[in-house]
C-alpha positions in Angstrom: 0.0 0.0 0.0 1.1 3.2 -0.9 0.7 6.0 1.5 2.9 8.9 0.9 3.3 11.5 -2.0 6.0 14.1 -2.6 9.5 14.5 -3.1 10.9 16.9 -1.0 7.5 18.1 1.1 6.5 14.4 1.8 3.4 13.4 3.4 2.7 10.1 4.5 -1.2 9.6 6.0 -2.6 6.6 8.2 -5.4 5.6 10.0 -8.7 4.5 9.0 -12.3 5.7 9.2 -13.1 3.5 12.4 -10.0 3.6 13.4 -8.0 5.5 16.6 -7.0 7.9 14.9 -6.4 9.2 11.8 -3.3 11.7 11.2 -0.5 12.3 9.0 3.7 12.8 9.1 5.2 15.8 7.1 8.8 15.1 6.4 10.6 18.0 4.9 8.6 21.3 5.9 11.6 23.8 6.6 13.1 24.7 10.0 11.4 27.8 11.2 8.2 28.2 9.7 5.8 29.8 12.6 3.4 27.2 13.4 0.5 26.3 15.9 -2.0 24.0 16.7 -4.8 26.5 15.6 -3.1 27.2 12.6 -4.4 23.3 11.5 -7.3 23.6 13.3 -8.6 26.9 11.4 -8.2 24.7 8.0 -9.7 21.2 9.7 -12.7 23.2 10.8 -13.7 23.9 7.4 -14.0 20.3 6.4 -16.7 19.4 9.1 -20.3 18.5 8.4 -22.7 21.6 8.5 -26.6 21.5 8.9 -28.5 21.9 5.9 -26.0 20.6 3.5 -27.4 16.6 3.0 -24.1 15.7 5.5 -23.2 13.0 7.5 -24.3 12.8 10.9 -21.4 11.8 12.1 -19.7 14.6 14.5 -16.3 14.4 15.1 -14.7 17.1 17.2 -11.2 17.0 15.1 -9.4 18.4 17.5 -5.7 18.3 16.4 -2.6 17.6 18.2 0.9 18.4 17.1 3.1 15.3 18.5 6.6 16.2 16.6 8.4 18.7 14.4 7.1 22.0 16.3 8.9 23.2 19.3 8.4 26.8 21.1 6.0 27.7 18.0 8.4 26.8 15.3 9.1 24.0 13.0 12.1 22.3 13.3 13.0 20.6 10.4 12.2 17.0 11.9 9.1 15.1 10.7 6.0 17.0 12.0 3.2 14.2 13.2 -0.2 15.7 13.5 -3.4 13.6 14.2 -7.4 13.9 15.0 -9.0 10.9 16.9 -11.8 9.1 16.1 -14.4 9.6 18.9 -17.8 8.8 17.0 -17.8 5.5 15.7 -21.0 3.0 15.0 -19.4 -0.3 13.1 -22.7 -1.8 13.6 -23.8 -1.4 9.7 -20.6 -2.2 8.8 -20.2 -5.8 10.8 -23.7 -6.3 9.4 -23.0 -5.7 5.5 -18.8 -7.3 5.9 -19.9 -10.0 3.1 -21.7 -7.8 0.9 -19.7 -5.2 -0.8 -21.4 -1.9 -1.4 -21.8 -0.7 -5.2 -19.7 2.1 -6.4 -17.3 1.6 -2.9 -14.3 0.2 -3.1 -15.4 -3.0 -0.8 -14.9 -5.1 -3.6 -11.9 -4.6 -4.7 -10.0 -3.8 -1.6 -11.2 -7.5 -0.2 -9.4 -9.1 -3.2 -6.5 -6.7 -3.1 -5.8 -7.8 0.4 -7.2 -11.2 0.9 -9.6 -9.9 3.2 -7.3 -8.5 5.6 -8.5 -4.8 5.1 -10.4 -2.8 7.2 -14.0 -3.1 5.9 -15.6 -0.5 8.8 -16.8 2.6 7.3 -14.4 1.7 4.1 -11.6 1.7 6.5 -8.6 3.4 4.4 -10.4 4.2 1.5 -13.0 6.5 3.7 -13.5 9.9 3.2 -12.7 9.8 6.8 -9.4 10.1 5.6 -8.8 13.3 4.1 -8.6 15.2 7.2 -5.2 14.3 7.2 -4.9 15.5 4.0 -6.4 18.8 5.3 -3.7 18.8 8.0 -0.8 18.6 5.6 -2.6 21.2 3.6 -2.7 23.8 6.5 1.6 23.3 7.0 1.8 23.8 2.9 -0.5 26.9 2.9 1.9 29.0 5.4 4.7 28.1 3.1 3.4 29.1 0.4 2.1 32.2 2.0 5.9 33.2 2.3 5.8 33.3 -1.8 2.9 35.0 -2.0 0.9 31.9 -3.6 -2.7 31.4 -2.2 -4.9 28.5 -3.2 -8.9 28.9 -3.5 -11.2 26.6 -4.2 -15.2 26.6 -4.2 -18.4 24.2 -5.5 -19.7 25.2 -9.1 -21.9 22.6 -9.5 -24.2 20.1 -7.7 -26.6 17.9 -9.9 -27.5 19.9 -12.4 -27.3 23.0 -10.8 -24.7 25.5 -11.8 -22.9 28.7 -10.7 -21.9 31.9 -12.8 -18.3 32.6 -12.6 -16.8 34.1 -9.7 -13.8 36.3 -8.7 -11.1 35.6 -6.5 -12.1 38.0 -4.6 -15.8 36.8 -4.2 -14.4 33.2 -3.8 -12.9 34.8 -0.4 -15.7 36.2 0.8 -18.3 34.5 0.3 -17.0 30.2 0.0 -16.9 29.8 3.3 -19.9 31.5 4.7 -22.3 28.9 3.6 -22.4 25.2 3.9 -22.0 24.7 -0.3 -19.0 26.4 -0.3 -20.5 28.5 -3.4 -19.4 31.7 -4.1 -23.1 32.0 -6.2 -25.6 32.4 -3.0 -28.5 32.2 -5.3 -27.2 28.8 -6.8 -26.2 27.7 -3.9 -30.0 28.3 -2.1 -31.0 25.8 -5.3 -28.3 23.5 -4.4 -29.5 23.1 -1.1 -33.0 22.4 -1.8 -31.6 19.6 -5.0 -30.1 18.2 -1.8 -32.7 18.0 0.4 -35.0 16.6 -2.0 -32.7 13.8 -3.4 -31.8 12.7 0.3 -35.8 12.3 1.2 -35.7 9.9 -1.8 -33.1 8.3 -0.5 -29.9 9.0 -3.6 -27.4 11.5 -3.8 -25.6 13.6 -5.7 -22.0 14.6 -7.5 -20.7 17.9 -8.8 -17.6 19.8 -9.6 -15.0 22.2 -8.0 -13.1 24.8 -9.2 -9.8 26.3 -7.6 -7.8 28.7 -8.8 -3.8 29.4 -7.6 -3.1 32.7 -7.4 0.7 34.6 -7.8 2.1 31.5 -9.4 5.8 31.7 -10.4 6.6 30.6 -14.0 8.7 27.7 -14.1 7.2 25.1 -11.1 7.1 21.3 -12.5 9.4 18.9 -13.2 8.8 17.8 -17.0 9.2 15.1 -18.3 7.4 12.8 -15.9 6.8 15.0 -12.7 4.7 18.1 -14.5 2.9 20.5 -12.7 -0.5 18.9 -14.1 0.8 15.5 -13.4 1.6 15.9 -10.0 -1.5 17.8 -9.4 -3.7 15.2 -11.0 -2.1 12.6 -9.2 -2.5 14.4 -5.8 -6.5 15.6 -6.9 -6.9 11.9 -7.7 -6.0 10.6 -4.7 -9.3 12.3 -2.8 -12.0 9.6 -2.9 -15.0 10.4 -5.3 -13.0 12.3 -7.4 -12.9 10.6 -10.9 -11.8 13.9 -13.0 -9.5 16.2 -13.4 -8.8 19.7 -16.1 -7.0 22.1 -16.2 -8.2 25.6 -18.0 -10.4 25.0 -21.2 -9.8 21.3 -20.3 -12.2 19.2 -22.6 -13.6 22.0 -24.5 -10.1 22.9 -25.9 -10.8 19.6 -28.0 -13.6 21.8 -29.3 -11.5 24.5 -30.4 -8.7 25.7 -33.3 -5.7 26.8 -32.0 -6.1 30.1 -33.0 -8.9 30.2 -30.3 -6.9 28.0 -27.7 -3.8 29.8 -28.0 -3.1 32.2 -25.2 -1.4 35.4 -26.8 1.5 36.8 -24.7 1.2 40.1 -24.1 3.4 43.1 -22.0 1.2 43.5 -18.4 2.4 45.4 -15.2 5.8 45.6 -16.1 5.9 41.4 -17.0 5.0 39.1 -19.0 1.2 37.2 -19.2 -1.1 36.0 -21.6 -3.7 37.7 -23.1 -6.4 34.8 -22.5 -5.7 31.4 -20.0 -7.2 28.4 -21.8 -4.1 26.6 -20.4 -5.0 27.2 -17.3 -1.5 28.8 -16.2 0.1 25.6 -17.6 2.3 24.9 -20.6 4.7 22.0 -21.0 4.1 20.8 -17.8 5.5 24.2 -16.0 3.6 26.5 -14.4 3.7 29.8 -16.9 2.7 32.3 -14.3 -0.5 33.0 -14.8 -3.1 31.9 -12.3 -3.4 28.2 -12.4 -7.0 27.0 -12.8 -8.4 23.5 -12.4 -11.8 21.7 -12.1 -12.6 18.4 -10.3 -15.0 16.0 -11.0 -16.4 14.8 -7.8 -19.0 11.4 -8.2 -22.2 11.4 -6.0 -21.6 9.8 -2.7 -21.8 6.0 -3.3 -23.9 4.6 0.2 -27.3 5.3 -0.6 -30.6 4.2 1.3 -32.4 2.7 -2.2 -32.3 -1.0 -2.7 -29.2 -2.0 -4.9 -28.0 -5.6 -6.5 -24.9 -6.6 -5.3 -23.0 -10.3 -4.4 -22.8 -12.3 -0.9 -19.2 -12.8 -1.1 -18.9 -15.3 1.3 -21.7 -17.5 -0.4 -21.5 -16.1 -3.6 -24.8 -15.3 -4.7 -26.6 -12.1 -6.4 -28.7 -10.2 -3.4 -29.7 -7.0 -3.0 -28.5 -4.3 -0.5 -29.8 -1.5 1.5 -27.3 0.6 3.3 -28.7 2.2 6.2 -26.1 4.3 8.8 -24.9 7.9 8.5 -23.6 9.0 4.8 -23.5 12.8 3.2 -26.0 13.0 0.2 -23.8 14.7 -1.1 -19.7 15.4 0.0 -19.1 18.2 -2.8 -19.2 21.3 -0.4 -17.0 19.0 2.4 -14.8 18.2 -0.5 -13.6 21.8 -1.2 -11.3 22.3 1.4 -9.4 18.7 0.7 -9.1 20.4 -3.2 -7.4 23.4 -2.1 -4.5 20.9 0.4 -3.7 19.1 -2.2 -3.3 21.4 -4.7 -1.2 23.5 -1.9 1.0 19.6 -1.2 1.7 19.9 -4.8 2.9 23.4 -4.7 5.0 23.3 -1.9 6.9 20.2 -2.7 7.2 21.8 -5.8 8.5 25.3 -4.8 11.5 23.3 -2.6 12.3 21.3 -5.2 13.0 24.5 -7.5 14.0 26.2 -4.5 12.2 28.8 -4.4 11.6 27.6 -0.9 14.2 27.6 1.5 15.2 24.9 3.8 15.5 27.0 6.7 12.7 29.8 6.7 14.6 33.4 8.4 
């Protein structure tokens, strides 16, 4: 099992979803980068359930502890261990449905994978549970890249069919995280809501897309030919479970067009060098061409849903049906956002060191 990513910035994550704990080691973050508890805590907040947004019911209080790499409010260049524990846990559902993997879940294939070995509660390590940990290593990236000036957004554009007009940066920080959809769009995100509440009553859910945007982006971040800025990012992005795409600026519409429309003139701006129009989404050759990178994410509805569905008894092996009863999000789009914007800040950060544009030893 693979659990880290990075080259220089390296994160390695552990735990499970009915687990102790779940947490994650940074090896790599610089000596002397102000950090606190808080700091994480601000960032891990935003990733909890909130009313009126089809969430789980689960409530965990995600309080995080710092056990290494911080001393006197500064990192020390040693591996920084940060965790959450699991306090709410009901493996009831879970010891009741072990033989019958749930559709569209990775039950399945995780029980052949590991000869039944895995941890089948709540998905064990293939739970959304775990992307708090991903959230935590976002937080330690994010003040990094804050040295450089780079800042990482991300907010809901769609649920369901239900889509929201484009948004400034600006707007994006005001506005994503003041309601539960994380949509800059209030009006789209009232309909989002009620799409939500009516497809949970009849017992389904739903998928939709995010968009973030990193701002103040160097030219020159990526590692061509293998390690590109879009590879590494779409590597990290696909690493999120439910997310099952990834583009970057005009993305599959650029198949659409001619070059002469896709092409992004360059053009003299504030004393530097841009591009006229960003259909690359602030990426060329697999290096970051400093203009604001832009991706999307595909994100699938949430799998565990109350209707009746076909599935096989493993352990007799027959065709039965399932219902899944227990606590599940209708829909984890808006509780998805803030996992977007740490990984995409991961990416960065190992990225920056490994140009250097990041020192070792932050004074």
């Amino acid at each position: 099992m693979s659990s880290s990513f990075g080259e220089i910035f390296k994160i390695t994550n552990f735990g499970e979803s009915h687990g102790k704990c779940v947490g994650v080691v940074i090896d790599g973050c610089p000596a002397g980068l102000p950090l606190t508890e808080e700091d994480i805590q601000i960032e891990v907040d935003k990733r909890r359930p909130n009313s009126g947004a089809g969430q789980t019911a689960r409530q965990e209080e995600d309080k995080v502890e710092v056990l290494s790499g911080v001393f006197q409010g500064y990192t020390t260049g040693a591996p920084i261990c940060l965790l959450v524990w699991n306090r709410d846990i009901d493996s009831s559902e879970y010891e009741r449905m072990r033989f019958l993997p749930r559709p569209g879940h990775a039950d399945y294939a995780a029980w052949k994978k590991y000869a039944g070995f895995n941890d089948y509660r709540g998905g064990g390590r293939f739970s959304g549970r775990v992307t708090v940990s991903l959230v935590m290593a976002g937080a330690v990236a994010k003040k990094l890249l804050k040295l450089k000036n780079i800042e990482v957004l991300a907010h809901t554009i769609q649920i369901g069919e239900i889509q929201a007009e484009a948004s400034t940066p600006e707007m994006i920080r005001q506005n994503v995280y003041q309601n539960p959809l994380r949509c800059t769009d209030l009006a789209a995100a009232v309909k989002m809501s009620r799409l939500i509440e009516q497809t949970g009553q009849e017992g389904d859910s739903l998928g939709g897309v995010i968009e973030a945007l990193a701002l103040n982006m160097p030219a020159g971040l990526g590692e061509p030919y293998f390690d590109t800025l879009e590879g590494q990012i779409a590597k990290a992005l696909l690493a999120i479970p439910a997310v099952k795409g990834v583009e970057f600026g005009a993305g599959f519409q650029a198949a659409l067009k001619r070059g002469s429309q896709n092409n992004d003139p360059l053009v003299i701006r504030n004393e530097g060098i841009e591009t006229d129009t960003n259909n690359s989404g602030g990426a060329t050759g697999g290096l970051s061409n400093g203009m604001p990178l832009v991706v999307r994410v595909a994100v699938k509805p949430t799998p565990s849903i109350a209707l009746e569905q076909k599935t096989v008894d493993i352990q007799k092996m027959i065709e039965t049906d399932i219902k899944i009863r227990g606590r599940h999000d209708v829909c984890i789009v808006p509780r998805a956002v803030i996992v977007v914007e740490s990984m995409i800040a991961v990416t960065l950060c190992d990225l920056a060191l490994r140009a250097g544009l990041i020192a070792r030893v932050i004074k």
